[in-house]
C-alpha positions in Angstrom: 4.4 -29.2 49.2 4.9 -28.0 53.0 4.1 -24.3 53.6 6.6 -21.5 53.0 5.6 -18.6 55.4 7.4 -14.9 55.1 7.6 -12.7 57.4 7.4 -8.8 56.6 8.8 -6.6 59.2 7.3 -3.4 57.7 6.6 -1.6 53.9 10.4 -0.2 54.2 13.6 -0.3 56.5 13.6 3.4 58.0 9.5 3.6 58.7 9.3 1.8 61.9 7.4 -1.4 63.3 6.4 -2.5 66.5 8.3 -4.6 68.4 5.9 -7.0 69.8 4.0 -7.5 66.4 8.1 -8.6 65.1 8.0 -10.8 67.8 4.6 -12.4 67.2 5.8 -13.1 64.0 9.0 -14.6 65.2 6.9 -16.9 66.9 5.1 -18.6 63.8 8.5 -19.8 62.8 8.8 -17.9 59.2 10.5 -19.5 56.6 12.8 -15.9 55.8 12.1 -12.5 56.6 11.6 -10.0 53.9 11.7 -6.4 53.7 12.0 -3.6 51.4 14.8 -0.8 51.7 13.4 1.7 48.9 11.4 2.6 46.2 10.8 5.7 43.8 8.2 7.7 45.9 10.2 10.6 47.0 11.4 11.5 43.6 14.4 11.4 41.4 16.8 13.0 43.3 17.8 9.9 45.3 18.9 8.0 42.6 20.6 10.8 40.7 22.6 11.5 43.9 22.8 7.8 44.9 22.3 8.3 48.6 19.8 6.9 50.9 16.2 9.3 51.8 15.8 7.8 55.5 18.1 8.0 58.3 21.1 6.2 58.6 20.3 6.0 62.6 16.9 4.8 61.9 17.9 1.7 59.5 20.6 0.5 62.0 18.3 0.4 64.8 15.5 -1.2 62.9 18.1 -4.1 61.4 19.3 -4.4 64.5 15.6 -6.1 65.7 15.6 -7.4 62.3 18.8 -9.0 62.8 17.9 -10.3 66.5 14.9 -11.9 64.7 16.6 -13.6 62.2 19.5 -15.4 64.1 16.8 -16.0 66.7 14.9 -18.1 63.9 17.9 -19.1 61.5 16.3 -18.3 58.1 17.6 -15.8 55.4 17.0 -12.1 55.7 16.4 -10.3 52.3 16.4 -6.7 51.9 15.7 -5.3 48.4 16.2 -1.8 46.6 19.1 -0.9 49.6 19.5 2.3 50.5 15.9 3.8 48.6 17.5 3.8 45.6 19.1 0.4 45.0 22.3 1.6 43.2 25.8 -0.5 44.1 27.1 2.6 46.2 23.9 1.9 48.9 24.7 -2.0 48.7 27.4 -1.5 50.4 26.1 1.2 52.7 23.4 -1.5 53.9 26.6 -3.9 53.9 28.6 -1.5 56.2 25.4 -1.3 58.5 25.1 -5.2 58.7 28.5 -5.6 59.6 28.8 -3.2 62.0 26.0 -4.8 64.0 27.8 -8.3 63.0 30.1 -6.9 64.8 28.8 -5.8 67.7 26.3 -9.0 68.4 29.4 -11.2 67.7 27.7 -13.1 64.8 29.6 -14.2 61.8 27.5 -14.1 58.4 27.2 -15.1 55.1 26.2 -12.2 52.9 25.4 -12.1 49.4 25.2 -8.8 48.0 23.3 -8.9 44.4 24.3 -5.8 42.4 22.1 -4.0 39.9 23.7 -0.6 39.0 24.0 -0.7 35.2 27.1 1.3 33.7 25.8 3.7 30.7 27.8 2.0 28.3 25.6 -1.5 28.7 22.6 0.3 28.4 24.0 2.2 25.1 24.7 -1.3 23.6 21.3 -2.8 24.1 20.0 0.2 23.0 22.2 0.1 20.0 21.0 -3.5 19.5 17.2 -3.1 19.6 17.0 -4.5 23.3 15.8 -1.2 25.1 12.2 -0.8 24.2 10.0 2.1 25.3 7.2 2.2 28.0 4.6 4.6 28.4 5.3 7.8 28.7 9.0 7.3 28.0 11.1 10.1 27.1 13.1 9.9 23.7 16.1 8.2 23.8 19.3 8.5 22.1 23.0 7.6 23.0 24.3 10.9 24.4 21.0 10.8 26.6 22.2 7.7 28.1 25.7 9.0 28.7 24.2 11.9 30.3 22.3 9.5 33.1 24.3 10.1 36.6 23.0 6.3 37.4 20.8 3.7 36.1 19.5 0.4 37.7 17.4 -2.7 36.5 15.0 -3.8 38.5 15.7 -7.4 39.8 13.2 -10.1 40.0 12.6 -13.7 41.1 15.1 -15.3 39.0 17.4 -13.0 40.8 17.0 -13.5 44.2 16.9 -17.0 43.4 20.1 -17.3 42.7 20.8 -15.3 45.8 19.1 -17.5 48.0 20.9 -20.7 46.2 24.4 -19.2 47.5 23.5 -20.2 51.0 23.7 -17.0 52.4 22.5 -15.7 55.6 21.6 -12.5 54.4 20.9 -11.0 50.9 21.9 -7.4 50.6 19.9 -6.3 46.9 20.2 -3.3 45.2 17.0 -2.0 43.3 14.3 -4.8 43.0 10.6 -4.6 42.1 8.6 -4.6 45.9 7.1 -7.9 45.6 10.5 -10.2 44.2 11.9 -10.3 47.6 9.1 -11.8 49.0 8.1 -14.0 46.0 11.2 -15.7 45.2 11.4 -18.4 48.1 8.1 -20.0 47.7 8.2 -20.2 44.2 11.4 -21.9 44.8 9.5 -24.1 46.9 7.0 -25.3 44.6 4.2 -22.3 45.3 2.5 -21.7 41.5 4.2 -18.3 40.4 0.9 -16.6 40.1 0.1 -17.3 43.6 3.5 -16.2 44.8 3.7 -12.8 43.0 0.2 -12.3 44.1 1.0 -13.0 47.9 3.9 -11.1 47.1 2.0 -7.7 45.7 0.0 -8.0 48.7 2.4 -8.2 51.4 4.8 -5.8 49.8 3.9 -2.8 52.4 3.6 -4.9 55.1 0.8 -4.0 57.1 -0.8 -1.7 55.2 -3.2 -4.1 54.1 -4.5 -4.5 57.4 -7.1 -2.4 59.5 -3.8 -1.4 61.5 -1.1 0.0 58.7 1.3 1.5 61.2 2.2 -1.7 63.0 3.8 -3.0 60.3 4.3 -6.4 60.0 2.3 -8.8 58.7 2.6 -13.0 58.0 1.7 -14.9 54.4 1.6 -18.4 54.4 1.9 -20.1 50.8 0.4 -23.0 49.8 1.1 -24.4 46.6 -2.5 -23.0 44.8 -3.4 -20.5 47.3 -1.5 -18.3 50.2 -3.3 -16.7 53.5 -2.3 -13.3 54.9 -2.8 -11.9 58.4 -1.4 -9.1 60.5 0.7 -9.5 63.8 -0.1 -6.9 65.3 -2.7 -7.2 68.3 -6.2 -5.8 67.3 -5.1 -5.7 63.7 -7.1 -8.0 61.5 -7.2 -8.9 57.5 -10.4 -8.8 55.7 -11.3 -9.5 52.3 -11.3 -5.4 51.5 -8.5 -4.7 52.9 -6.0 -7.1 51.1 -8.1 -7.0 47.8 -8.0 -3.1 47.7 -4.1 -3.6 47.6 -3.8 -4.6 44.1 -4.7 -0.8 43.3 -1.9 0.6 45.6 0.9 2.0 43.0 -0.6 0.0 40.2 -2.2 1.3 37.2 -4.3 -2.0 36.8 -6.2 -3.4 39.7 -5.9 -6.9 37.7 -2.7 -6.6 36.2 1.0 -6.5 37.5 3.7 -6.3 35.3 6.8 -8.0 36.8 10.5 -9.2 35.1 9.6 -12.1 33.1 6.0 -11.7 32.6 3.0 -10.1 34.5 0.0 -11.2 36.9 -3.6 -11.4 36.4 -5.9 -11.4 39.1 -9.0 -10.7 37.8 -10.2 -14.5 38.7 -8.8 -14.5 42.1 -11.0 -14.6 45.3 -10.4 -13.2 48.9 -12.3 -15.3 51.5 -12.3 -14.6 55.4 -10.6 -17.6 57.3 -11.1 -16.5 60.8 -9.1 -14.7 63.5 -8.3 -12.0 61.1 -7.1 -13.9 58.2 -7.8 -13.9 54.6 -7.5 -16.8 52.4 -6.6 -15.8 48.6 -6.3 -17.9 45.6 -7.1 -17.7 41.4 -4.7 -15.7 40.3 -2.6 -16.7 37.4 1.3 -15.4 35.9 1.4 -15.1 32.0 5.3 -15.3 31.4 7.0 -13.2 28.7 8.4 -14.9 25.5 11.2 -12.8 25.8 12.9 -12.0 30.0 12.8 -7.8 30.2 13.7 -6.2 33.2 12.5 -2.6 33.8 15.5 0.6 33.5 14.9 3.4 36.2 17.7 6.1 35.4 18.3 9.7 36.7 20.4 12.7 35.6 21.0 16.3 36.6 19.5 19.1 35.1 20.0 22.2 37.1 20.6 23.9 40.1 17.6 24.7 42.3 16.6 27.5 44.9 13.2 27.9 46.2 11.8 30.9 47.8 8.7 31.3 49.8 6.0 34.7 50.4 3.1 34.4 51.9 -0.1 36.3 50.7 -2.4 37.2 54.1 -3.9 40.6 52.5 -7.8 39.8 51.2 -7.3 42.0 47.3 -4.0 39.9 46.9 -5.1 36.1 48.4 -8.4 36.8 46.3 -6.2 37.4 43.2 -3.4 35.4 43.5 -3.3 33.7 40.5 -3.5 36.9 38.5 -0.7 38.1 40.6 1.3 35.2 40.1 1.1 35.5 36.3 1.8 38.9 36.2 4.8 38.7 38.9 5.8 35.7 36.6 5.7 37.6 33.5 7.4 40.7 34.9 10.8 38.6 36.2 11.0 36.9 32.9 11.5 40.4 31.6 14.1 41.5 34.6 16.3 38.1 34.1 16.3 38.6 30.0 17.7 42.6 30.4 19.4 41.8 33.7 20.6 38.5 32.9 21.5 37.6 29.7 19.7 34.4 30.1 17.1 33.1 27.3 14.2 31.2 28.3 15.3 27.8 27.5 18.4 28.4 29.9 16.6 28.7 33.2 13.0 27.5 34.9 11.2 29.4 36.6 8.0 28.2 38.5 5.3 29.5 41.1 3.2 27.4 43.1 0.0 28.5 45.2 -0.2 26.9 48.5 -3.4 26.4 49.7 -5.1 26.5 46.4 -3.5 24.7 43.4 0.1 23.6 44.7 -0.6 19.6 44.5 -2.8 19.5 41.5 -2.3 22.8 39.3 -5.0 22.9 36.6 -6.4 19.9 37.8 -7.5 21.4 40.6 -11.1 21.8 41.4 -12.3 23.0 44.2 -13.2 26.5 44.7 -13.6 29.0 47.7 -10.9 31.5 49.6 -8.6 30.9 52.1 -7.6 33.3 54.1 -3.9 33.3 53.4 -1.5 31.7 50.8 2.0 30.7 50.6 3.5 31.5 47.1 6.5 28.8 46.7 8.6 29.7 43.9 11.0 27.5 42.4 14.5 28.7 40.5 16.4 26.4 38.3 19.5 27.0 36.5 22.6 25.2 35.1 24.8 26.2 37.6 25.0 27.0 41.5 26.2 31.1 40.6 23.0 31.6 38.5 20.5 29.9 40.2 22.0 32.1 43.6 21.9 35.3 41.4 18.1 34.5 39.9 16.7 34.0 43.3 18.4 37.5 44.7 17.0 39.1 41.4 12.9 37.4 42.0 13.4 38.1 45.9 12.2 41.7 46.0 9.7 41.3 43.5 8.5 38.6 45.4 8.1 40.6 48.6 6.5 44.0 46.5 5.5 43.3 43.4 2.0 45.3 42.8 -1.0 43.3 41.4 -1.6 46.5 39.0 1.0 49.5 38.1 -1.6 52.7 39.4 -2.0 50.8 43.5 0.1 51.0 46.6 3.2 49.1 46.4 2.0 46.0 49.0 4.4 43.8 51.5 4.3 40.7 52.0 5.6 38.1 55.0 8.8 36.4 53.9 8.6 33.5 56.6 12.2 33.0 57.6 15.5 34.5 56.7 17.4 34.6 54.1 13.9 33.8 52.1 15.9 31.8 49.6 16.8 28.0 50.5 19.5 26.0 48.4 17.9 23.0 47.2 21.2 21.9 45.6 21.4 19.9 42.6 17.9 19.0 41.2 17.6 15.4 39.2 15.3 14.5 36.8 13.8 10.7 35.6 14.8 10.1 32.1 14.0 6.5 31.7 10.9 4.5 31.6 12.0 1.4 29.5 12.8 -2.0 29.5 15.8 -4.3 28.3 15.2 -7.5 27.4 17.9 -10.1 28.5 19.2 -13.6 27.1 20.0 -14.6 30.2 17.9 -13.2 34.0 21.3 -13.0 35.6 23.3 -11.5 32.6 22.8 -7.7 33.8 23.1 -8.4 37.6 26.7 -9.1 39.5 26.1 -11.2 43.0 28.8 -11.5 45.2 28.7 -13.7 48.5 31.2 -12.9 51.2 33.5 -14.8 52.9 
């Protein structure tokens, strides 16, 4: 078979590149150019809310090179998981960018734009039907659960961006995709074993970040049919053998095991051997298909309202004692918001977090010693905008006086700005972690191809 090379810009549209490694890669004539456009890093919200975490401003400018590149070389351009979140409302943001810079460059494309939103009432069937299956941890599930999910996508895989690619399309606009399909689905099409392909794929999915220069961004695998070879395009950056095997543990619960639509990889035969000039030359690993095609659910839903107010402790008693304060502060307002309030505890949350000392790991956390000030974040979350807004004006003075015992001087504390309560908005929550098995890769994905 003849080589299939990809070129990855960067580990997500919206984080940057530079320019001259984009255009060393141009230069080694790619086969398509791949990128992602989201993940779930930053949270639930951005699915609940179905809008885009990075800047509108900052995508447009970056496609716009992207674009350049790929007229300049004539290849497809596939972007997956549009918009961070992937769901049919940030496929056609990504669409509106495209053709806006169309547009303005005077080109005329084919775009396919591959759809994976999932309306509530296909995910209530399958689960009615046995075809949603729990993964681990999973929340229960149940149908008014799933009609309480704001939105809900299925990951898209290979098979998926096949057919994308079979359309003819200049560029493929996808909603939410696992990281690695984008990139895997061409040479597999092109006769690259699937093991090797998802492999190269899980490699390459952050672009340069397995290279001794993560914040260029872009980096070049070639495929071979039985083995693929990775190398950074940056100046100065270089591949080794560490850096692209240490890869398989980025966001991966395995280091030899990568669960994908249709089956997972194992790579615990695979080797990672230096071929010069900043290369590395990878090969062994092997894909175990499913019996049965699943693709993975990620859904979101609104829980609350949420308000978050911030103190910070500079006095020695009080930073020394902060947890005990905390506690008993805690404590207190559940008492204020029950007589004050009417609320019962199951109706509100109410949370505190030390930072400086415990505000990343909580009870995990262990290491010791004193700093010499704290921040005291404290989170408010209610059903509703009103009581969220009226819990945070009730905790506010407390916040700023509360006394660590009843018989000492009522201390003050620094609020940092003003008002010392910020509106966080509507907060989301995850509240799936399954999979859906399929008859049919394509049956719970819509593509479209304009004109």
């Amino acid at each position: 078979m003849a080589e299939t090379r990809i070129l990855v810009p960067s580990g997500v549209l919206g984080l940057g590149f530079s320019a001259e490694a984009l255009a060393a890669g141009v230069a080694r004539a790619p086969h398509a150019i791949c990128i992602d456009g989201g993940s779930t890093d930053s949270g639930p919200f951005y699915l609940g809310s179905g809008t885009s975490k990075y800047s509108r401003a900052a995508c447009k400018a970056e496609w716009r090179q992207i674009m350049a590149a790929r007229a300049e070389l004539g290849v497809p351009l596939i972007i997956g998981s549009s918009g961070t979140c992937g769901v049919d409302a940030m496929v056609d943001w990504m669409v509106a960018i495209t053709e806006e810079l169309a547009a303005e460059r005077g080109e005329t494309l084919r775009i396919a734009r591959l759809y994976c939103e999932q309306p509530p009432a296909r995910v209530a069937a399958a689960f009615g039907d046995g075809r949603v299956h729990d993964l681990t941890p999973a929340p229960s599930l149940d149908p008014d659960r799933i009609a309480s999910l704001d939105h809900v996508v299925a990951l898209a895989g290979v098979e998926q961006i096949g057919a994308a690619l079979d359309s003819g399309a200049d560029i493929i606009i996808a909603g939410r995709t696992t990281d690695t399909a984008t990139i895997a689905a061409m040479p597999m099409r092109r006769g690259t074993a699937p093991g090797i392909a998802w492999h190269g794929a899980k490699i390459a999915e952050c672009g340069a970040l397995c290279s001794t220069h993560p914040t260029s961004g872009v980096i070049l695998v070639t495929f071979e049919a039985d083995r693929f070879t990775v190398e950074a395009m940056e100046e100065g950056a270089s591949c080794t053998p560490r850096s692209v095997s240490a890869h398989m543990l980025y966001e991966n619960a395995d280091p030899v095991r990568l669960t994908e639509p249709g089956g997972h990889l194992d790579v615990s035969a695979a080797t990672y051997v230096d071929a010069g000039d900043g290369r590395v030359r990878v090969s062994g690993a092997v894909w175990h298909p499913d019996p049965i095609y699943k693709v993975k659910l990620e859904g979101a839903r609104r829980v609350g309202h949420q308000i978050s107010l911030l103190a910070l402790l500079r006095d020695p008693h009080y930073v020394a004692n902060a947890a005990a304060w905390v506690d008993g502060l805690e404590r207190f307002l559940h008492g204020k918001i029950t007589a004050q309030m009417d609320l019962t505890r199951d109706a509100y949350h109410l949370e505190f977090r030390l930072i400086g000392r415990n505000a990343v790991l909580g009870a995990l956390e262990a290491q010791t010693g004193t700093a010499p000030e704290l921040g005291v974040l404290c989170l408010v979350t209610a059903p509703d905008a009103a009581t969220a807004d009226e819990m945070a004006k009730l905790v506010n003075p407390f916040l700023l006086h509360h006394p660590l015992t009843p018989d000492e001087e009522l201390p003050t504390f620094a609020f940092p700005y003003s008002p010392a309560q910020s509106d966080r908005g509507p907060v989301y929550e995850f509240a799936l972690n399954h999979v859906m098995t399929l008859d049919d890769p394509m049956e719970a994905f819509r593509l479209e191809v304009d004109p």
